[in-house]
C-alpha positions as CSV (number, residue, x, y, z in Angstrom):
1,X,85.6,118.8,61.2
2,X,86.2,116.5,58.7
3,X,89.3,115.8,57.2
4,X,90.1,116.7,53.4
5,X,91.0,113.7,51.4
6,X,93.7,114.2,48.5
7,X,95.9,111.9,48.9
8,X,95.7,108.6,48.8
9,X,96.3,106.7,51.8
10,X,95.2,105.7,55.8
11,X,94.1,108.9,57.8
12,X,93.3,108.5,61.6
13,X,90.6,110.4,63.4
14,X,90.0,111.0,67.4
15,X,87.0,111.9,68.7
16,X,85.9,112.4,72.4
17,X,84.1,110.1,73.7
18,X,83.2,111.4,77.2
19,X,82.0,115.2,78.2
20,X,83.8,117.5,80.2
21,X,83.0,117.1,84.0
22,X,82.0,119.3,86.9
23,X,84.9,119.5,89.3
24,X,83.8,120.0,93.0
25,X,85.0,122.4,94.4
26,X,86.0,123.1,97.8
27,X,83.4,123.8,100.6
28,X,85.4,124.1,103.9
29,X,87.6,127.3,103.3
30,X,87.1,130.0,105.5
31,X,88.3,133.3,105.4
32,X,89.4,135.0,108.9
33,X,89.6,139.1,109.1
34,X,91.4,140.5,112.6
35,X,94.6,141.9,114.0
36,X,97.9,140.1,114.0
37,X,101.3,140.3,115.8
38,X,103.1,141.1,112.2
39,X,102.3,140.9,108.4
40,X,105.4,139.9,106.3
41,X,106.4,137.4,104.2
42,X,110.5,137.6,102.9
43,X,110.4,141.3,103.5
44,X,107.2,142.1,101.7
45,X,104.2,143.3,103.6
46,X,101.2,141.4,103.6
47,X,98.6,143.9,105.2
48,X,95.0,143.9,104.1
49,X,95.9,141.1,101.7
50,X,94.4,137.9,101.4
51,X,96.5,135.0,102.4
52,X,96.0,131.3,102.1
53,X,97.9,128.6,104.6
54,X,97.4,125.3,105.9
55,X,98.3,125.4,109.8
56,X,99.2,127.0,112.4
57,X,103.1,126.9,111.4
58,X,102.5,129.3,108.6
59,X,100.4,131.8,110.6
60,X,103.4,131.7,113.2
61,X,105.5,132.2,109.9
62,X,103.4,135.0,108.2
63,X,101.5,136.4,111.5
64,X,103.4,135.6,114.5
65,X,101.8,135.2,117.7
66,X,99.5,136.0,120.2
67,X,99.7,139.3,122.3
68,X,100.5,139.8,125.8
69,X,97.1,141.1,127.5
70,X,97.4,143.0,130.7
71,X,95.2,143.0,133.7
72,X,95.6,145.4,136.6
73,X,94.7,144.3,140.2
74,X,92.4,146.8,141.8
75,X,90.7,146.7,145.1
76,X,86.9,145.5,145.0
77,X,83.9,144.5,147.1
78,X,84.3,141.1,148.0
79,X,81.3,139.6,145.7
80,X,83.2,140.9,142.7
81,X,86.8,139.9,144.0
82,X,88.9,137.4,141.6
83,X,90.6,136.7,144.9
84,X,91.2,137.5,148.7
85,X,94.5,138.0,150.6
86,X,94.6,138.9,154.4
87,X,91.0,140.2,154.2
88,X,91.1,142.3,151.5
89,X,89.0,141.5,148.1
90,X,91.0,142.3,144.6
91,X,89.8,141.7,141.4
92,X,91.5,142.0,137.8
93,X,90.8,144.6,135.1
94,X,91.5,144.7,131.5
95,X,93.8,147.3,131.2
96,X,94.0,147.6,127.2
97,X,91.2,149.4,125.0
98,X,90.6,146.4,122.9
99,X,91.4,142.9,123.2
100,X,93.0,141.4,120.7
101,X,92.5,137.4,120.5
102,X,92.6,136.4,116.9
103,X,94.8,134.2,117.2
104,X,93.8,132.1,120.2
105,X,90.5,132.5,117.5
106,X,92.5,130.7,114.8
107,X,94.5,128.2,116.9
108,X,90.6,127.1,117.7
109,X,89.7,126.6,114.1
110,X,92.7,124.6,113.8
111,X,92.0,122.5,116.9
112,X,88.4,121.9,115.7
113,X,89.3,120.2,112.8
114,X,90.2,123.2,110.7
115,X,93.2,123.0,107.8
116,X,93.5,125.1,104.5
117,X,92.3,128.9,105.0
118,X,92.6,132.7,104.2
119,X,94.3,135.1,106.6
120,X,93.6,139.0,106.3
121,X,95.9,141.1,108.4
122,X,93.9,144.5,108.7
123,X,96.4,145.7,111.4
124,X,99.0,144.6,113.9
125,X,98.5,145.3,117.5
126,X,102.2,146.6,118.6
127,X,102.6,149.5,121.1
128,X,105.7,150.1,118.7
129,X,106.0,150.8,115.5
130,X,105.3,148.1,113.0
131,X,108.0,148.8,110.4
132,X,105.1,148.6,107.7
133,X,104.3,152.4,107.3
134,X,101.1,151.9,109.0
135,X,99.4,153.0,111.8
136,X,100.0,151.3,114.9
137,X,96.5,149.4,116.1
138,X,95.6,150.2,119.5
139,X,92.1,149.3,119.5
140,X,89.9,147.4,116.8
141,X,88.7,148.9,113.7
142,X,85.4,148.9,112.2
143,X,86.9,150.5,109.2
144,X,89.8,148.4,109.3
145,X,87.5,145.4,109.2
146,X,85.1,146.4,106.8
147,X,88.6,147.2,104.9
148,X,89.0,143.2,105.2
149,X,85.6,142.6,103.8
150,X,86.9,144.5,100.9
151,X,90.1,142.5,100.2
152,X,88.1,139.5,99.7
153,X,86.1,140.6,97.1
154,X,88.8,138.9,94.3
155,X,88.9,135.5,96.0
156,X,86.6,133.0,94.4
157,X,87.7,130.0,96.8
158,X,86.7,131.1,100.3
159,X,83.5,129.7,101.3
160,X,82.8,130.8,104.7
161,X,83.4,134.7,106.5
162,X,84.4,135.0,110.1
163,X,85.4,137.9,112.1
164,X,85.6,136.9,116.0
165,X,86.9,140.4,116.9
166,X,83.7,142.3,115.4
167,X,82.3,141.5,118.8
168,X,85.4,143.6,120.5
169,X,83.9,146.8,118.7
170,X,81.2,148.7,120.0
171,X,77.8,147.3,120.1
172,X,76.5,149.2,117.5
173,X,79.9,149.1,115.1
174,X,79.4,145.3,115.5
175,X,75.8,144.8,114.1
176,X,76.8,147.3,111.3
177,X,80.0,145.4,110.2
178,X,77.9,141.9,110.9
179,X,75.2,143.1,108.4
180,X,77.9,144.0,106.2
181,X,79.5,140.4,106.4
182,X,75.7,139.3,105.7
183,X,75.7,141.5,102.6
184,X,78.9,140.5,101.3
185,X,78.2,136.7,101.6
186,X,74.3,137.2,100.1
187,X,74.6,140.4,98.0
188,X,78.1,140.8,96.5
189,X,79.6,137.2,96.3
190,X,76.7,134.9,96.7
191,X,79.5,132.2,97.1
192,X,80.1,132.2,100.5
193,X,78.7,131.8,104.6
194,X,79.1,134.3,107.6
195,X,79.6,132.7,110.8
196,X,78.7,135.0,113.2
197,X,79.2,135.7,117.3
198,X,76.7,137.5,119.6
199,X,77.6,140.2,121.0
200,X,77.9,139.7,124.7
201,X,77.9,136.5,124.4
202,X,79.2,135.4,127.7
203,X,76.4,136.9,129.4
204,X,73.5,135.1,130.4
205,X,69.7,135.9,128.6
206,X,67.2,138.3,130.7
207,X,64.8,138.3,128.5
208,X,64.3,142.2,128.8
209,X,64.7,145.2,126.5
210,X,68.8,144.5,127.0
211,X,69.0,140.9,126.6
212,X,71.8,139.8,124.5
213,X,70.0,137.7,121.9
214,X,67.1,140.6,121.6
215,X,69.6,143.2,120.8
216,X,71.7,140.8,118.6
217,X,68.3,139.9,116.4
218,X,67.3,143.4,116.4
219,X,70.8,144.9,115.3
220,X,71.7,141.8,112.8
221,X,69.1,143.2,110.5
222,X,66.8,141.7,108.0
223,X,69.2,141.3,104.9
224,X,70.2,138.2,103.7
225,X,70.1,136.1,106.5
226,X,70.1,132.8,104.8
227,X,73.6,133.2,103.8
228,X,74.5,133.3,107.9
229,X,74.6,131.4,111.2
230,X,74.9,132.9,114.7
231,X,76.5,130.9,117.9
232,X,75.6,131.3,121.6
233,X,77.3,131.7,124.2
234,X,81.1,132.1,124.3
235,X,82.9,129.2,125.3
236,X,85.7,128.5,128.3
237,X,88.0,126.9,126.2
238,X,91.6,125.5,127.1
239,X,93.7,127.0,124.1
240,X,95.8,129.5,126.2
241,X,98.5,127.2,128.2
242,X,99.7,127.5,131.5
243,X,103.2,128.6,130.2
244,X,101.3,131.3,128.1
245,X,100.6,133.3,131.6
246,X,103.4,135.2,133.7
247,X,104.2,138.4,135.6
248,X,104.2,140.1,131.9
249,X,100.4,139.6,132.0
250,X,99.9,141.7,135.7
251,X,100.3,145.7,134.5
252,X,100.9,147.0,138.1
253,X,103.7,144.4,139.2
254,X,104.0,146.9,142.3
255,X,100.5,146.6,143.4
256,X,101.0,142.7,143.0
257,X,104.6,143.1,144.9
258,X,102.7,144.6,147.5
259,X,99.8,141.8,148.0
260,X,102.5,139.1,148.1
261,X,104.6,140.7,151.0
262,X,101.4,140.6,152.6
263,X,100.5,137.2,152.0
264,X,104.1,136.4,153.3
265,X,103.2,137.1,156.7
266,X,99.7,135.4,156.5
267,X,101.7,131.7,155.3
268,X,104.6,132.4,157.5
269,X,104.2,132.3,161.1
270,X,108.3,132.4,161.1
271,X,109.8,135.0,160.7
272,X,112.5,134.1,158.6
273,X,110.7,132.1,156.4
274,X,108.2,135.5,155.9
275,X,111.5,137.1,155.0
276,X,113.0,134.5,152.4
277,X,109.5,134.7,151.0
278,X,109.7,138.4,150.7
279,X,112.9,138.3,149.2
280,X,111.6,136.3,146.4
281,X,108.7,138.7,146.0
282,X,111.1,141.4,145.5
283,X,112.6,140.0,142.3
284,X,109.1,141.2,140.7
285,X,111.3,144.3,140.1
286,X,114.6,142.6,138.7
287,X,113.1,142.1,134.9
288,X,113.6,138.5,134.9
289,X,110.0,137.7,134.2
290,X,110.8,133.8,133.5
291,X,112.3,133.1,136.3
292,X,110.3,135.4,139.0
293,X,106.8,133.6,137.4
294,X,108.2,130.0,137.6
295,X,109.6,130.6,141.4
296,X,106.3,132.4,142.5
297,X,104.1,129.9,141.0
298,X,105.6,127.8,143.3
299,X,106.0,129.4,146.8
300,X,103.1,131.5,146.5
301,X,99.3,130.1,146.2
302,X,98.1,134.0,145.6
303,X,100.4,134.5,142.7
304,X,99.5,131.1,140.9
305,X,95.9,131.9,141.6
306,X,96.0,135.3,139.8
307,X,97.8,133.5,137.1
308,X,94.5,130.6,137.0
309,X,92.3,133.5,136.9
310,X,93.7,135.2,133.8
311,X,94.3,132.5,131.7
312,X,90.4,131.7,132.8
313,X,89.8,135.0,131.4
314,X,91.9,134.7,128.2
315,X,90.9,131.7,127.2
316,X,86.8,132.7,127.3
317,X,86.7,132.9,122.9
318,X,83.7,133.6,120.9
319,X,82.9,130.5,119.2
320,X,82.5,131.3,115.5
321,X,86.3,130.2,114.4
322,X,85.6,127.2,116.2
323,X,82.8,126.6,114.0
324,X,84.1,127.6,111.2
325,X,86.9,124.2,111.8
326,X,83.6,122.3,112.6
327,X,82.3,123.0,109.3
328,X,85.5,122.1,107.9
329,X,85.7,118.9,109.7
330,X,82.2,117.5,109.1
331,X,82.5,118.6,105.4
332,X,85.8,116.6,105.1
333,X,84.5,113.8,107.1
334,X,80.6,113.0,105.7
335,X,80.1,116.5,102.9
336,X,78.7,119.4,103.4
337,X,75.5,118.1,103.1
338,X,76.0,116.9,106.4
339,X,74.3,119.4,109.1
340,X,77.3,121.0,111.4
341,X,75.2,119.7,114.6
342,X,75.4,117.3,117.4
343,X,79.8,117.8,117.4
344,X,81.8,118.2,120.5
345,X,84.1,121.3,120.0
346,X,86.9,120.6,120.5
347,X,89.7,122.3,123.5
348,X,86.5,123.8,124.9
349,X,85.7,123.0,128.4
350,X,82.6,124.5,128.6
351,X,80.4,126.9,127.4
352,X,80.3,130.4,129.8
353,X,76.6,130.1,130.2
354,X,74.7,126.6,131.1
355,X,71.5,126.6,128.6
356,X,68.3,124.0,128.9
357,X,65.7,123.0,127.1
358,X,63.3,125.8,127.9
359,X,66.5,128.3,127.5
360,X,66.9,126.8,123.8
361,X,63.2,127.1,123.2
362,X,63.3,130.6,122.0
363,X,67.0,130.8,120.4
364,X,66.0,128.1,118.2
365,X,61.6,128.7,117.2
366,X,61.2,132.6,117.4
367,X,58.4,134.6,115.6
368,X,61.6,136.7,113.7
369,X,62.9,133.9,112.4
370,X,66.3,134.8,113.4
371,X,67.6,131.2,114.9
372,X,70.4,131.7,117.1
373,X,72.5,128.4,117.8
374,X,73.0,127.1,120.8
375,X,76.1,125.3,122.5
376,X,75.3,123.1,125.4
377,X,76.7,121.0,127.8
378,X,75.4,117.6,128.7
379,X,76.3,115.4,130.8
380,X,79.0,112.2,130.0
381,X,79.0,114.2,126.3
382,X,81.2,117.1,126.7
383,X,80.5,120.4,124.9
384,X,78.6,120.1,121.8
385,X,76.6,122.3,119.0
386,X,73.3,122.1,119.7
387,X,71.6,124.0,116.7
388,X,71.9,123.9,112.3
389,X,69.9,126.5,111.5
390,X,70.7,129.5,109.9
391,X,69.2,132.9,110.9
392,X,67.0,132.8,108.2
393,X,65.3,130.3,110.8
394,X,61.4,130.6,109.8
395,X,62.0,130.2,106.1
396,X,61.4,126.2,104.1
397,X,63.4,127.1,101.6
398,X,67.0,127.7,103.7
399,X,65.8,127.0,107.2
400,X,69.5,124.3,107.9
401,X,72.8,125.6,107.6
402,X,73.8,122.5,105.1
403,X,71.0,123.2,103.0
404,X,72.2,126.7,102.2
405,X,75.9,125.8,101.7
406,X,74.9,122.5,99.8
407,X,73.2,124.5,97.2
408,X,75.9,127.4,97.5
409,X,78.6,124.2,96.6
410,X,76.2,122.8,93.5
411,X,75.5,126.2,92.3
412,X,79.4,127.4,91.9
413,X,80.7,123.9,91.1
414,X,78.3,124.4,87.5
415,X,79.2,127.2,87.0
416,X,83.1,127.5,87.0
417,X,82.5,123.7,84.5
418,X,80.1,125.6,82.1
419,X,82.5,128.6,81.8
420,X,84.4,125.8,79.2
421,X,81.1,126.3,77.4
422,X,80.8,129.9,76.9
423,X,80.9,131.0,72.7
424,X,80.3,127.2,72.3
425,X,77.6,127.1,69.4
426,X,73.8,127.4,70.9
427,X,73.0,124.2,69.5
428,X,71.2,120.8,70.2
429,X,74.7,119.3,70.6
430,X,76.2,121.5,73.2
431,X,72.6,120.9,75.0
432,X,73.6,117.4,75.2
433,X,76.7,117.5,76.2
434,X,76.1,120.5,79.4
435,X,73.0,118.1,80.0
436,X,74.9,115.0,80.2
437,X,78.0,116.9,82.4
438,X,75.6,118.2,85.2
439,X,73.6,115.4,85.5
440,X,76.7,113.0,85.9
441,X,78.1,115.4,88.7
442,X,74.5,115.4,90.6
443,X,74.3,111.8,90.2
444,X,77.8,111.4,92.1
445,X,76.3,114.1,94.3
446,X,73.2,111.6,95.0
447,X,75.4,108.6,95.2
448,X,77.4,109.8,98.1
449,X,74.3,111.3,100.2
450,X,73.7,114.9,98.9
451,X,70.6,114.4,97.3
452,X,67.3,112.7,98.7
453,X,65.2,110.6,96.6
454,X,65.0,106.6,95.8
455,X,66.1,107.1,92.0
456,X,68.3,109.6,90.2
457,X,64.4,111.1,88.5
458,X,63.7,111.8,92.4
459,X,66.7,113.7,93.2
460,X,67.0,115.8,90.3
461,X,66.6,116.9,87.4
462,X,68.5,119.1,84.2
463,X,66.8,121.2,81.2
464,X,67.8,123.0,78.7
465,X,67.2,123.3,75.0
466,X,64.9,125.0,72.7
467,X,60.9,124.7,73.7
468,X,62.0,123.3,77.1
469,X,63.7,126.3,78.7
470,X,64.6,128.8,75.7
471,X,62.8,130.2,73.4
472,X,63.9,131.5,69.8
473,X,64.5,134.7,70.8
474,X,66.5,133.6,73.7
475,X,69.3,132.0,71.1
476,X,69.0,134.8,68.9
477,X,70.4,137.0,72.1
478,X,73.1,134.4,72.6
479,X,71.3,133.0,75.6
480,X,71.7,129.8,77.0
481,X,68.8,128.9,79.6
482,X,69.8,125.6,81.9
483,X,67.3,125.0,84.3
484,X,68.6,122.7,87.3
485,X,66.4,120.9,90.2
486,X,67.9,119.4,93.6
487,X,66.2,117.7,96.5
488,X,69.0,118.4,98.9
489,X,69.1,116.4,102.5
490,X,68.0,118.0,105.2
491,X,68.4,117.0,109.2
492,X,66.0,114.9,111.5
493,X,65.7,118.3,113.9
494,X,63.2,116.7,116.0
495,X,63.0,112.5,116.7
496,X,59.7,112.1,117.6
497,X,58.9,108.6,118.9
498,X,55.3,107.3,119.9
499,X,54.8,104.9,122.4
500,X,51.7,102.7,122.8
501,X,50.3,100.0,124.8
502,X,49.6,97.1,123.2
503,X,46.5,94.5,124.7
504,X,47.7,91.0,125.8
505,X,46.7,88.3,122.9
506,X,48.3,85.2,124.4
């Protein structure tokens, strides 16, 4: 407005020469639900609350650590034995209700590449009390979860969803908190990407009523399945150490006590060297965990193969956190435009089941549309993701993982920038200026690979104003009408290269 002259004199006036700007905002934050060792932060209790960090220092900080998972050696035919000792075949049984590995999960996101995130704690997995005033978690929660679903509903900055213990539930809780992850992502927030496991995943296909990947597209639903991605099969990873294992792990130490003293006579054709072995055996009893694993590891090949065979066992993970600090890295590395494909993962050593071509065949192209990715092993390459589609698998629009979470990162990016717009006047010159804002970000956009076309005109385009996309009646209502068009990059899937003869001219 202009100034009112009275005075004689030298008056200055600014103007602004540039409109605001669309801020990017970030694509690679995910959002983790599960069971920790604690929930505290200086004394206050951080249960079913949204938390953001940055590493793994600050889970140990807020969420402590893992927890110590106990198998019990039981007697067994000798084709399902974990191992043999004088004859007889033994093999290792879970013996908690649930099994709690969130955060071997999340020390895989972090090893794959993954950095700022949201933690929510729906429950700490103690046979104690907590000292929160909540109910000690013995098994895994579909209400607890779900609970965690909840929480999130005020965050604006995650971008992804990831539960990895939804597949610890039963089979049917699983698909129902899964569809629920869908709905939140596609229904409620319309901001955000599930990454999702199958259940069973460590199970090889049959390709019968009770194979893993028919139940799991069956149970998933129908709902909103653009806004996810599913993963197969679990993965052998190499995130639980060596040091992480010990006697604490083995719930019948006397059982175990007993197996050793007979393995003593079966190393030890002397007899005093049988007995100095025994001896040591006996210190299973002392307390002294430490000490008795370290010396046993040693003297007795039984013990440090029992050991091998747990940490095999703890260290199979679901593989949606891993993703999820795939995403993160390719995002951080190329964009999000960038397809989360053909990427080694990272402290895996392999997945559980071996796929091939023909095995892929039906988790990728499948008349329901529901794409299930595959991980895969090839040879001289390591472990990589095979597979960018999301389970919306048969559909043009948001067949590719990227193409979905491009579009989710374009979409919020306008909006939170045109919020400085709202109550502006209705006018030709706030057109201009929202007109000249967008297209300046989506230009940037095209510059660095998002967009597809030879020119700017090709990649996209931005409309609004009166005639174009409003109408009188639309500005009488306070209505604003932009109308935005993207030609976002999708993958080369399928390289296919034709080879000819050619005749001989010379």
């Amino acid at each position: 407005m202009a100034q009112t002259l009275a005075t004689p004199g030298v008056y200055i006036e600014e103007k602004n020469a540039f409109p605001n700007s669309v801020a990017a905002i970030p694509t690679a934050v995910p959002a983790f639900i599960g069971y920790t060792e604690k929930a505290s932060r200086d004394g206050q209790n951080l249960l079913n609350r949204a938390v953001r960090i940055t590493s793994l220092a600050e889970f140990h900080n807020f969420f402590g650590a893992g927890v110590t998972t106990k198998f019990n050696i039981q007697d067994s035919s000798a084709n399902e034995a974990d191992f043999f000792v004088d004859g007889a075949s033994y093999k290792l049984v879970q013996e908690s209700e649930s099994r709690f590995f969130f955060y071997d999960a999340v020390r895989l996101f972090f090893a794959n590449g993954g950095s700022t995130c949201y933690i929510v704690s729906v429950g700490t997995y103690m046979n104690a009390g907590d000292g929160f005033g909540e109910p000690t978690a013995n098994t895994v929660s579909k209400k607890a979860l779900e609970g965690g679903i909840t929480t999130l509903i005020g965050e604006d900055e995650p971008t992804m969803l990831v539960i990895p213990e939804a597949v610890v539930l039963e089979e049917a809780d699983c698909y129902a908190l899964q569809q629920a992850m869908l709905m939140h992502c596609g229904f409620k927030m319309k901001n955000r990407f599930a990454i999702l496991d199958v259940y069973n995943g460590f199970k090889s296909r049959t390709y019968d009523k009770q194979d893993v990947i028919t139940r799991f597209r069956e149970g998933v639903g129908s709902n909103f399945l653009a806004y996810g991605a599913a993963y197969y099969p679990y993965l052998n990873t190499s995130i639980v150490q060596n040091e992480e294992v010990s006697l604490k792990n083995i719930g019948n130490a006397d059982v175990l006590q007993n197996i050793l003293e007979k393995e003593a006579g079966v190393l030890h054709a002397d007899s005093k060297k049988a007995e100095e072995f025994r001896n040591e055996v006996r210190k299973i009893s002392s307390g002294n965990s430490d000490s008795v694993t370290q010396t046993l590891r040693v003297i007795s090949p039984t013990f440090k193969s029992i050991l091998g065979r747990i940490r095999g066992l703890l260290n199979i993970l679901p593989p949606s956190a891993g993703m999820a600090g795939i995403y993160t890295a390719v995002d951080n590395a190329r964009g999000v435009w960038k397809a989360p494909a053909n990427t080694s993962v990272a402290s895996a050593i392999g997945p559980v089941v071996k796929l091939t071509n023909e095995d892929q065949e039906d988790l990728n192209l499948t008349v329901t549309g529901k794409s299930v990715n595959a991980i895969r092993s090839f040879v001289g390459e390591g472990t990589k993701v095979w597979g960018a589609r999301t389970l919306d698998g048969n559909s043009q629009d948001w067949r590719y993982i990227n193409v979905r979470r491009t579009l989710i990162f374009v979409e919020q990016s306008i909006k939170f920038a045109a919020k400085a717009y709202v109550y502006e006047p209705n006018d030709a010159n706030t057109w201009v200026l929202i007109r000249s804002m967008i297209s300046s970000f989506l230009n940037d956009l095209w510059k660095a690979g998002g967009l597809v076309g030879n020119t700017p005109e090709q990649a996209y385009s931005v409309e609004v104003g009166l005639g174009s996309t409003m109408t009188p009646n639309d500005i009488l209502d306070g209505v604003m009408r932009i109308n935005v068009k993207v030609a976002i990059s999708r993958p080369a899937e399928f390289i296919v290269i034709t080879f000819q003869q050619k005749m001989q001219e010379a």
